[in-house]
The first five atom37 places (N, CA, C, CB, O) and aatype in JSON, in Angstrom:
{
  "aatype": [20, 20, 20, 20, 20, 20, 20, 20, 20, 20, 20, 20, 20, 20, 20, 20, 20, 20, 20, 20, 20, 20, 20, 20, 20, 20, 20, 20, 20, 20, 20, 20, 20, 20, 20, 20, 20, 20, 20, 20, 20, 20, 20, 20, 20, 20, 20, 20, 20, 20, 20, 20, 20, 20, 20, 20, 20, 20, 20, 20, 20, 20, 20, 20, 20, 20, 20, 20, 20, 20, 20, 20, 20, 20, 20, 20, 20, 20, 20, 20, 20, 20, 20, 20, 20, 20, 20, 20, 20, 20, 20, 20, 20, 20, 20, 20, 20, 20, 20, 20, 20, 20, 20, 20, 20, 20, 20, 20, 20, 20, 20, 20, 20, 20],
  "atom_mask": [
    [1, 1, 1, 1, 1],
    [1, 1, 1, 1, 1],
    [1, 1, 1, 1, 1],
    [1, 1, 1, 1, 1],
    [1, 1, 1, 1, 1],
    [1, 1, 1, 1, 1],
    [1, 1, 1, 1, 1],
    [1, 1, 1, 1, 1],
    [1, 1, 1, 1, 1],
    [1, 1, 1, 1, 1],
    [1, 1, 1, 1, 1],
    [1, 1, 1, 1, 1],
    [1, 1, 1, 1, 1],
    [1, 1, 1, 1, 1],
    [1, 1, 1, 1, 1],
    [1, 1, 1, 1, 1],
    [1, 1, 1, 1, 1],
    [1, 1, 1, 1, 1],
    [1, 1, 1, 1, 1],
    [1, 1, 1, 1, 1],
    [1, 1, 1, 1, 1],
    [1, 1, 1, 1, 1],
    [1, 1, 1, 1, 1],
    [1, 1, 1, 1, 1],
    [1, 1, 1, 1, 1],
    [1, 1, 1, 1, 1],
    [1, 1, 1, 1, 1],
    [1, 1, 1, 1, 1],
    [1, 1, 1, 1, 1],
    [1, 1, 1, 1, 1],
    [1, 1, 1, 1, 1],
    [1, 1, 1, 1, 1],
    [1, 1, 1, 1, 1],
    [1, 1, 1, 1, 1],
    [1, 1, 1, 1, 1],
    [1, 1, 1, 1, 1],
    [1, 1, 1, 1, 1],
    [1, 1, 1, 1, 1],
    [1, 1, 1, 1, 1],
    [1, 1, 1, 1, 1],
    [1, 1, 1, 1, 1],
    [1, 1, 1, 1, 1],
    [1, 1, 1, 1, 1],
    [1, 1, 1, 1, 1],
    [1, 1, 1, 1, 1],
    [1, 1, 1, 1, 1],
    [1, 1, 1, 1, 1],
    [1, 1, 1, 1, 1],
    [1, 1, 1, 1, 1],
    [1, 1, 1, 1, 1],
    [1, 1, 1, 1, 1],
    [1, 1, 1, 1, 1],
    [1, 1, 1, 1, 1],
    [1, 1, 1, 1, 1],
    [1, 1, 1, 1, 1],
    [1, 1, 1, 1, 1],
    [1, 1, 1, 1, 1],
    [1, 1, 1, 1, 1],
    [1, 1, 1, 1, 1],
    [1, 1, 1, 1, 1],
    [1, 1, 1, 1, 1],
    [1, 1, 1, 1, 1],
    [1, 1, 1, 1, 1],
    [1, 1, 1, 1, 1],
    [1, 1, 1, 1, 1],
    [1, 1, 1, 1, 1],
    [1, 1, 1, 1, 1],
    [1, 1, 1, 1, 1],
    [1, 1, 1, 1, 1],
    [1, 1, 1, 1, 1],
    [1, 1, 1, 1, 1],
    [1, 1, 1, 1, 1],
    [1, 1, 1, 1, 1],
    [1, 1, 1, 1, 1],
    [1, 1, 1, 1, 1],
    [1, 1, 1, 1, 1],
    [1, 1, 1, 1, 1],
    [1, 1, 1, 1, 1],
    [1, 1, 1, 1, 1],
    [1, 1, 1, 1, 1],
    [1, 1, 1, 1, 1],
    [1, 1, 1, 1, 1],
    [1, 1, 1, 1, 1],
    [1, 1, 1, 1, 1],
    [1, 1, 1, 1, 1],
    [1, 1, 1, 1, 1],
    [1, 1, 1, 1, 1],
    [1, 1, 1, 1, 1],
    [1, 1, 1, 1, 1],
    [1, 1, 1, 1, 1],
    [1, 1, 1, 1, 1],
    [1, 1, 1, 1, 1],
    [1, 1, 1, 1, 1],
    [1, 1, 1, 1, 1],
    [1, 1, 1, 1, 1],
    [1, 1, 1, 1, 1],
    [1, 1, 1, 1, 1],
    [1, 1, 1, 1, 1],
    [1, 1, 1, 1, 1],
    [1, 1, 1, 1, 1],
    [1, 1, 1, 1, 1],
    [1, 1, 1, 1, 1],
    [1, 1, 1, 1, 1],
    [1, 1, 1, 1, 1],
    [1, 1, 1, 1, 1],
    [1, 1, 1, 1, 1],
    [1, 1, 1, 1, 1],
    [1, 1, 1, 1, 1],
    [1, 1, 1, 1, 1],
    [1, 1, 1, 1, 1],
    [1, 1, 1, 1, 1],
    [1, 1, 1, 1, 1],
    [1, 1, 1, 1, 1],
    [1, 1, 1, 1, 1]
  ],
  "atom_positions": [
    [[-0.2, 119.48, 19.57], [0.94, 118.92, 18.88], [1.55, 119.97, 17.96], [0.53, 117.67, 18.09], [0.98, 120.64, 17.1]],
    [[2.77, 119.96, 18.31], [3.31, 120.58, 17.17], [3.38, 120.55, 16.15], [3.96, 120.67, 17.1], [3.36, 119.35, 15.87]],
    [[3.52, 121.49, 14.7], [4.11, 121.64, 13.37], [5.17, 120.86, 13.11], [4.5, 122.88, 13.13], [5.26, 121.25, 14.27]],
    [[5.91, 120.28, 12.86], [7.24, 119.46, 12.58], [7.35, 120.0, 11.07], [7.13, 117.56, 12.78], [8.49, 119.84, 10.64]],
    [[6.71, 120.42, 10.41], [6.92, 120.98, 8.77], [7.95, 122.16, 8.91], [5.32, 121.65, 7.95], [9.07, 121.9, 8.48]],
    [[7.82, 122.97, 9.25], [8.62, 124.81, 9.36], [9.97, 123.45, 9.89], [7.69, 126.74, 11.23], [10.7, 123.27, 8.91]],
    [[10.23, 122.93, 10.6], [11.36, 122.08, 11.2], [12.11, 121.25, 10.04], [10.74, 121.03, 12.34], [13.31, 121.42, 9.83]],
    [[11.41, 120.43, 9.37], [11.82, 119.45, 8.28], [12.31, 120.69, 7.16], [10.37, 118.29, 7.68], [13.47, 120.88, 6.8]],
    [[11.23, 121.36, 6.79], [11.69, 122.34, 5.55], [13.15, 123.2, 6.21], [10.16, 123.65, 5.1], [14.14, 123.25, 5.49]],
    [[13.17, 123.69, 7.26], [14.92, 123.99, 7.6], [16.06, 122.85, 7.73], [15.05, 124.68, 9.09], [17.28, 123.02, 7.67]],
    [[15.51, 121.9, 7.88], [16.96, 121.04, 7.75], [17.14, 120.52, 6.15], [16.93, 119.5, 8.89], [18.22, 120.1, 5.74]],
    [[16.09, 120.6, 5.4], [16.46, 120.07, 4.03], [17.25, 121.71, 3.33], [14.72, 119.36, 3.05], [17.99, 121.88, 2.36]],
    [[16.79, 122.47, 4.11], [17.57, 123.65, 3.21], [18.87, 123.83, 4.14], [16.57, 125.32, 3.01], [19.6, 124.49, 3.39]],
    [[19.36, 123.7, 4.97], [20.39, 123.63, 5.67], [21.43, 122.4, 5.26], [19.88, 123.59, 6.99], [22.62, 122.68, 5.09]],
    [[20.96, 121.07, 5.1], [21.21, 119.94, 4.46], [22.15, 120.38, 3.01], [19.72, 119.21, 4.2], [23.38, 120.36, 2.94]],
    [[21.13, 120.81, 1.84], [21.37, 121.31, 0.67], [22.39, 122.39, 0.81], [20.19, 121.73, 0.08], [23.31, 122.36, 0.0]],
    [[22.38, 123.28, 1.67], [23.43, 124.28, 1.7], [24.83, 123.9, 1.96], [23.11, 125.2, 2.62], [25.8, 124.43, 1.42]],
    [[24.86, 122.86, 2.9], [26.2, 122.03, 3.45], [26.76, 121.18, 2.07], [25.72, 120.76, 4.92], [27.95, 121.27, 1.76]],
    [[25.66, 120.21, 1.13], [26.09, 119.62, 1.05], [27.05, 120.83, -0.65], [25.18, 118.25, 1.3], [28.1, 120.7, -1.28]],
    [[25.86, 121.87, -0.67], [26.46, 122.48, -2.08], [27.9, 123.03, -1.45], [25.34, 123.93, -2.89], [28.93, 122.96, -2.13]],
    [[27.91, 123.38, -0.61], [29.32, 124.42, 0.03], [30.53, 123.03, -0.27], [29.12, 125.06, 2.43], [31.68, 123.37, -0.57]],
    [[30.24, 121.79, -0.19], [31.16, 120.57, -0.19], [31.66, 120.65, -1.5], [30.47, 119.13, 0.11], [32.85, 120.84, -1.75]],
    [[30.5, 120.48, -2.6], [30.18, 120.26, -3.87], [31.53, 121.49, -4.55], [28.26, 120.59, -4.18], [32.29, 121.34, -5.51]],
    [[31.41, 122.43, -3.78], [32.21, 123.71, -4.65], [33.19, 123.44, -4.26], [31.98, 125.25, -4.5], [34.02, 123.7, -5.13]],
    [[33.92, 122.8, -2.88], [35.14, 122.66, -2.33], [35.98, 121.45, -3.21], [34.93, 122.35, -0.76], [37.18, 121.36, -3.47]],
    [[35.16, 120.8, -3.46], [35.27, 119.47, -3.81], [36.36, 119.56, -6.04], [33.01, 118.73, -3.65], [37.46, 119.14, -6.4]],
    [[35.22, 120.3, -6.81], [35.78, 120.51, -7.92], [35.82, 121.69, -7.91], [35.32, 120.03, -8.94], [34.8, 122.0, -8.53]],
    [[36.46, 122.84, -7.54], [36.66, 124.04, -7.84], [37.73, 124.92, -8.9], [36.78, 124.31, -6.79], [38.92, 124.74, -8.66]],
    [[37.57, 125.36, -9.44], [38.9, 125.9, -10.23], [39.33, 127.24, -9.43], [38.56, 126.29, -12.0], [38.7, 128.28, -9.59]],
    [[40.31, 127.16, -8.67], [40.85, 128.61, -7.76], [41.39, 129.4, -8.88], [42.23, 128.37, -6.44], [42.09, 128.98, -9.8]],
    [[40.86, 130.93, -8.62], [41.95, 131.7, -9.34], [41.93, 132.97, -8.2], [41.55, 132.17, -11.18], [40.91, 133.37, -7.64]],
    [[43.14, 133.44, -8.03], [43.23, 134.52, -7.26], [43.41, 136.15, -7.94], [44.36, 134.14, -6.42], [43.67, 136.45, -9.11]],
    [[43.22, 136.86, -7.0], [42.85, 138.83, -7.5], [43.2, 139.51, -6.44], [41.06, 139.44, -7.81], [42.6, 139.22, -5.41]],
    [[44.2, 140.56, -6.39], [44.91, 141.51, -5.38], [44.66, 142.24, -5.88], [46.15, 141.6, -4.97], [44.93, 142.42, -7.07]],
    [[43.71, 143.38, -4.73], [43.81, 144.25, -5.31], [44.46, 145.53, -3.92], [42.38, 144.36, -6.14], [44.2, 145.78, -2.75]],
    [[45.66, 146.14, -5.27], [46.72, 147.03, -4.56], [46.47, 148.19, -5.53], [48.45, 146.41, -4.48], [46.28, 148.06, -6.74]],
    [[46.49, 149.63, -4.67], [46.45, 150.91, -5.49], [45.04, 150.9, -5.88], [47.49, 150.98, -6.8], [45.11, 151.73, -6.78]],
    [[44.31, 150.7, -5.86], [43.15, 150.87, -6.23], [42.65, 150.35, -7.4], [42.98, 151.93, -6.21], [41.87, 150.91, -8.16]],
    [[43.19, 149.14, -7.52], [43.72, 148.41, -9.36], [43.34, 146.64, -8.96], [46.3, 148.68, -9.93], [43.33, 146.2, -7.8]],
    [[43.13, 146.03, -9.89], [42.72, 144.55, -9.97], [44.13, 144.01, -10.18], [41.57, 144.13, -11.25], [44.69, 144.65, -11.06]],
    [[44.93, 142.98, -9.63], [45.67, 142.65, -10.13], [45.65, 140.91, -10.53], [46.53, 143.22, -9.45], [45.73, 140.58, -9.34]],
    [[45.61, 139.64, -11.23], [45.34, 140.58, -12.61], [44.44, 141.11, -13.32], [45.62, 140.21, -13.41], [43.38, 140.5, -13.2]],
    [[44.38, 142.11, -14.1], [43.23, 142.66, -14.96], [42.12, 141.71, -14.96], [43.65, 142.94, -16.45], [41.01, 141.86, -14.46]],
    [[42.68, 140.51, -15.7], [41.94, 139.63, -16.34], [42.46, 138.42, -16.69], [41.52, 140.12, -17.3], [43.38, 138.19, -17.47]],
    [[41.44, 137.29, -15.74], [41.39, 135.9, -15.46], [40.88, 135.41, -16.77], [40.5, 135.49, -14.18], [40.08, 136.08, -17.43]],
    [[41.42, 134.04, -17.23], [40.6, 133.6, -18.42], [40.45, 132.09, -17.5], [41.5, 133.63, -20.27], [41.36, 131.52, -16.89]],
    [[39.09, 131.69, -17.61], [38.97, 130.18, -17.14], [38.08, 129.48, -18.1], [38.35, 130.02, -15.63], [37.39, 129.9, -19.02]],
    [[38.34, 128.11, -17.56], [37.37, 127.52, -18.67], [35.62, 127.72, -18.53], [37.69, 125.86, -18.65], [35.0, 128.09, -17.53]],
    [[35.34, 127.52, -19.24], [33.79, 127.72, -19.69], [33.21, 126.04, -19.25], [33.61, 128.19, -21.78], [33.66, 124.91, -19.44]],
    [[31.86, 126.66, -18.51], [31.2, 125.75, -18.25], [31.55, 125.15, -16.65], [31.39, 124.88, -19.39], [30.7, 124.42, -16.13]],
    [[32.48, 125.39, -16.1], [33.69, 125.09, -14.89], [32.92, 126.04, -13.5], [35.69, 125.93, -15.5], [32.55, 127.22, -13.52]],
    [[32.89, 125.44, -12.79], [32.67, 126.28, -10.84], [34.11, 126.87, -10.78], [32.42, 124.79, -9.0], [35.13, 126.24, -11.07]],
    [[34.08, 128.11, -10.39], [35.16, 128.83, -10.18], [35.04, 129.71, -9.1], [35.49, 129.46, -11.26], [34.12, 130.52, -9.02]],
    [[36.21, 129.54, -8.0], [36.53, 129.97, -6.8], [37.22, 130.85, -6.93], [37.0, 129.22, -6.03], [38.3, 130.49, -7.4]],
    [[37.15, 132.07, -6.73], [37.75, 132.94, -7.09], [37.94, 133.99, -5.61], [37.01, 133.43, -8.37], [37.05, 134.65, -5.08]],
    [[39.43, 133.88, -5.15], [40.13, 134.76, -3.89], [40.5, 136.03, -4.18], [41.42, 134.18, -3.35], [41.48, 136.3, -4.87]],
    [[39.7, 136.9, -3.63], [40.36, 138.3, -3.83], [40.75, 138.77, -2.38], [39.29, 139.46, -4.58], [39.87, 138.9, -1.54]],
    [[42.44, 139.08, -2.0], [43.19, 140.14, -1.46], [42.77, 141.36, -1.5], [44.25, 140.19, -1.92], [42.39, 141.74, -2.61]],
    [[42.69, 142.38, -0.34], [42.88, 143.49, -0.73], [43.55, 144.28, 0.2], [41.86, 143.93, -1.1], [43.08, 144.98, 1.1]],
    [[45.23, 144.0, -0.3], [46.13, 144.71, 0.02], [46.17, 146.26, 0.16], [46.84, 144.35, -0.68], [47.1, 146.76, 0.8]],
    [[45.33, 146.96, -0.31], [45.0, 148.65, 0.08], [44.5, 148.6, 1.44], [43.74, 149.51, -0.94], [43.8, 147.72, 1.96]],
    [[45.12, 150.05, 2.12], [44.61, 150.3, 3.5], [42.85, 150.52, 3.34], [45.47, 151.78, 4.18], [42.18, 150.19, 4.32]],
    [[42.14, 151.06, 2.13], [40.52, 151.21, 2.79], [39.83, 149.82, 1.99], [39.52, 153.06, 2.22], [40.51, 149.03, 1.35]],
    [[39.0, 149.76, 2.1], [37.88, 148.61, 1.72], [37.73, 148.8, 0.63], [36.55, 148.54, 2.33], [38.07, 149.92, 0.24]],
    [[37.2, 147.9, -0.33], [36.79, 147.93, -1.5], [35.93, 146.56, -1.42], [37.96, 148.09, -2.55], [36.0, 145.56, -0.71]],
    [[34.73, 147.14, -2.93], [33.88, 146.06, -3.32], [34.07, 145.82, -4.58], [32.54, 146.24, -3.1], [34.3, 146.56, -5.54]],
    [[33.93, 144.39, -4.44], [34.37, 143.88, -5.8], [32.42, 143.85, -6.29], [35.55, 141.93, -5.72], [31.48, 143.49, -5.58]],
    [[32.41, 144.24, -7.35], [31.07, 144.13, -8.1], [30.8, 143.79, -9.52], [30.5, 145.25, -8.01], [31.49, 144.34, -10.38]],
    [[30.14, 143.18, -9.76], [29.66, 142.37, -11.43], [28.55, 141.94, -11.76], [30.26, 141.14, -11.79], [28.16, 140.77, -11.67]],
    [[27.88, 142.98, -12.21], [26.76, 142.8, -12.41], [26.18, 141.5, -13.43], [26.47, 144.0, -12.76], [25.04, 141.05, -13.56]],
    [[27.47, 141.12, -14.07], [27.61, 140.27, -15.65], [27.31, 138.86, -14.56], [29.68, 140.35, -16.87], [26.35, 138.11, -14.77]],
    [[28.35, 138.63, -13.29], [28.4, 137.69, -12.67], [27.59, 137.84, -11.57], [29.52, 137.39, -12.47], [27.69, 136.99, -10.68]],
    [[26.84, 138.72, -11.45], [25.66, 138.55, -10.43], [26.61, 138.59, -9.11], [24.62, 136.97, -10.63], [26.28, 137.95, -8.11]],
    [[27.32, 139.06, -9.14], [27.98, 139.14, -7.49], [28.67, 140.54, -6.85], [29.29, 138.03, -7.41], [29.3, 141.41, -7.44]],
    [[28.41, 140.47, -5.8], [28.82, 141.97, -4.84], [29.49, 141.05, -3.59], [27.1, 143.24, -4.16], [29.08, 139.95, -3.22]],
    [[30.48, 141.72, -3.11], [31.6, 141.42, -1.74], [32.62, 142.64, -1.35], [32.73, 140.03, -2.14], [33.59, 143.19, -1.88]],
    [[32.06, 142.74, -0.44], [32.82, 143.7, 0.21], [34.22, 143.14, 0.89], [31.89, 144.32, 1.26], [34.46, 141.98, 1.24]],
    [[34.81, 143.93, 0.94], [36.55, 143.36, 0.92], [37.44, 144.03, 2.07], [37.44, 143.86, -0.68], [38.34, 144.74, 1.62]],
    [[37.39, 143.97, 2.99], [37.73, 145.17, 4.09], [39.33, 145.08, 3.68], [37.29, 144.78, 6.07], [39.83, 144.1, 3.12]],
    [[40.21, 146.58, 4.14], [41.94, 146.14, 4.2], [42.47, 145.01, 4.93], [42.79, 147.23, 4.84], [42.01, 144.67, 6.02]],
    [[43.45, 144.4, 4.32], [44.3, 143.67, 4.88], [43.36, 142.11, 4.36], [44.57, 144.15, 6.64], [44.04, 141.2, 3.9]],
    [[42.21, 141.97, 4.46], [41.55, 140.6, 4.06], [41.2, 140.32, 3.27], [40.79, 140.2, 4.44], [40.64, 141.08, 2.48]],
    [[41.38, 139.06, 3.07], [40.95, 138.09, 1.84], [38.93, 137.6, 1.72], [42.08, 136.38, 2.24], [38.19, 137.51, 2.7]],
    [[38.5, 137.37, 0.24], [37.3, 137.29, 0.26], [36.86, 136.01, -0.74], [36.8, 138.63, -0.05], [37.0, 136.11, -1.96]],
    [[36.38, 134.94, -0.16], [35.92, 134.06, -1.87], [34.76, 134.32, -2.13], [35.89, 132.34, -2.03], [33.85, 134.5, -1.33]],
    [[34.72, 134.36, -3.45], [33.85, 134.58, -4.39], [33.05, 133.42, -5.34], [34.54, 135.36, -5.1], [33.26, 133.39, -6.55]],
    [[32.49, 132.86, -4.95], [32.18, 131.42, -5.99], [31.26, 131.79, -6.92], [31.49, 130.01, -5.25], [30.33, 132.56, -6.71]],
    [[31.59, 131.09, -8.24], [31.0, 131.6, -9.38], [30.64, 130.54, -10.2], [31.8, 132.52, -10.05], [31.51, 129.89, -10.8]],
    [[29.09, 130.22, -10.33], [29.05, 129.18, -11.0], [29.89, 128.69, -12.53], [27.84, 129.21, -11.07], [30.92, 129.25, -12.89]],
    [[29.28, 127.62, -13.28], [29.86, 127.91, -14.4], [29.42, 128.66, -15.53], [30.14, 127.0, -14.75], [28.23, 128.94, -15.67]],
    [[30.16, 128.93, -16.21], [30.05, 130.05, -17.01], [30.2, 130.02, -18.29], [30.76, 130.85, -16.68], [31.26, 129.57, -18.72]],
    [[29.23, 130.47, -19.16], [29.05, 130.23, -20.7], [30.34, 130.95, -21.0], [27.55, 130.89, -21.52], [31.01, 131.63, -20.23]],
    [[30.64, 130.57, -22.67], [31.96, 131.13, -23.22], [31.17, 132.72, -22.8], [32.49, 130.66, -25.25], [29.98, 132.98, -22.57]],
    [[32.51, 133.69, -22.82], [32.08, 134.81, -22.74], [32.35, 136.27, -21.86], [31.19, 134.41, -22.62], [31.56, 136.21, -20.91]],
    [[32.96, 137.27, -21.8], [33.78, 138.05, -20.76], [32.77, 138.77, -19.84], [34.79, 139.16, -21.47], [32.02, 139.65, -20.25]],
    [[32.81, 138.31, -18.5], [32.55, 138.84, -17.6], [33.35, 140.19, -16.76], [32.42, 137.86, -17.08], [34.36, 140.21, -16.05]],
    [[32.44, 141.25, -17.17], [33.56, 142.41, -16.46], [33.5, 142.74, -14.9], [33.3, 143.94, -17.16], [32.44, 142.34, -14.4]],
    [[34.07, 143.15, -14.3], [34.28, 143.37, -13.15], [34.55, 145.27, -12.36], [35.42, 142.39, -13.13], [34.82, 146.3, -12.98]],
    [[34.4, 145.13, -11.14], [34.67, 146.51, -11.0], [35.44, 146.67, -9.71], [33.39, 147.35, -11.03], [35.96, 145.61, -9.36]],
    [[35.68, 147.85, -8.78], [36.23, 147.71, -7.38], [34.52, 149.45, -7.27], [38.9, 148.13, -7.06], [34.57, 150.59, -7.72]],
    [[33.57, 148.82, -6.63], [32.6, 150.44, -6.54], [33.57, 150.73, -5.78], [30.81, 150.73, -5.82], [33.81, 149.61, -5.32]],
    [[34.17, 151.29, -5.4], [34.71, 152.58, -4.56], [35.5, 153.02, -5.84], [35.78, 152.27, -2.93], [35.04, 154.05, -6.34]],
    [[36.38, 152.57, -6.37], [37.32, 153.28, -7.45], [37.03, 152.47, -8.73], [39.05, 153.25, -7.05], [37.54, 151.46, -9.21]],
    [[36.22, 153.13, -9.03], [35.46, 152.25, -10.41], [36.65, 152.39, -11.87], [33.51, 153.27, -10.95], [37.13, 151.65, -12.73]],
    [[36.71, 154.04, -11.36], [37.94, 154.57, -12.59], [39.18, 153.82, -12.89], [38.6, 155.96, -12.19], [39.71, 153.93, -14.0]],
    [[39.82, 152.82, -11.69], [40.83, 152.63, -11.31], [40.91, 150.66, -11.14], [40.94, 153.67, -10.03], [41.75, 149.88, -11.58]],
    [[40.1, 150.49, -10.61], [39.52, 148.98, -10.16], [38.76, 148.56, -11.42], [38.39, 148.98, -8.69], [37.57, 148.72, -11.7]],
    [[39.84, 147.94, -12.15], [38.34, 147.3, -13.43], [39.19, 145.78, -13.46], [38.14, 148.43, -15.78], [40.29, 145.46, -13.01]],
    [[38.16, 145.01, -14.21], [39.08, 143.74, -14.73], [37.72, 142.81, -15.26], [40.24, 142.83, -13.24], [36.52, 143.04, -15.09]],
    [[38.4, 141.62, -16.01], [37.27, 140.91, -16.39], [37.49, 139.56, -16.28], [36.85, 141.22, -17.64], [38.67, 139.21, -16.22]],
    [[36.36, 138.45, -16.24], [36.66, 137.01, -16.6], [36.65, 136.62, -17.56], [36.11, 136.24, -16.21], [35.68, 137.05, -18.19]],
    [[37.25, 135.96, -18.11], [36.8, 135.6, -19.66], [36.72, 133.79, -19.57], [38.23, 136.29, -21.06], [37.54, 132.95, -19.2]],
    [[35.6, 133.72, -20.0], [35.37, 132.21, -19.74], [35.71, 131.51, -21.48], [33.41, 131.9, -19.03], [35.33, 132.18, -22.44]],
    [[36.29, 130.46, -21.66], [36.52, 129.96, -22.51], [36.27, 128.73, -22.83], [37.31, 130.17, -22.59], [36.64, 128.29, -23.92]]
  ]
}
């Protein structure tokens, strides 16, 4: 007879994954980020504090860029021409900075949760 456990434990985590992906669709706060020239546009998002935030980044430059934040625990790579979401739980008052690693000098910006 088979195991049926390794089976049950993947559908409750498959289950949970569907139903959180709903959960974020469901109350999300969208804010969008283009990034053109090697630059964040805009600099800097202010959202509310405590809030799930969906956050779309463009990246209108011909090479790739990664958006990175170590503050927000997140990395996404961004190829030209496409769009990327970013979901970010909620967030204590407080500025989250941001970067583009390929043009760090150039690619900055922050969240500021309020």
């Amino acid at each position: 007879m088979r195991n049926v456990k390794p089976f049950m434990t993947t559908c409750a985590l498959c289950a949970t994954i569907v139903l959180t992906g709903a959960s974020w669709a469901a109350g999300d706060d969208e804010r969008r980020l283009t990034i053109k020239d090697h630059a964040f546009s805009p600099q800097e998002i202010t959202v509310k504090a405590n809030t799930k935030i969906k956050l779309v980044v463009t990246n209108e430059d011909p090479a790739a860029e990664e958006f990175d934040s170590p503050s927000l625990n997140r990395e996404k790579l961004i190829r030209p021409g496409q769009s990327a979401t970013i979901l970010l739980p909620p967030l204590k008052p407080g500025r989250y900075e941001f970067f583009g690693e390929f043009h760090p000098e150039t690619a900055r910006g922050a969240v500021i949760a309020e």
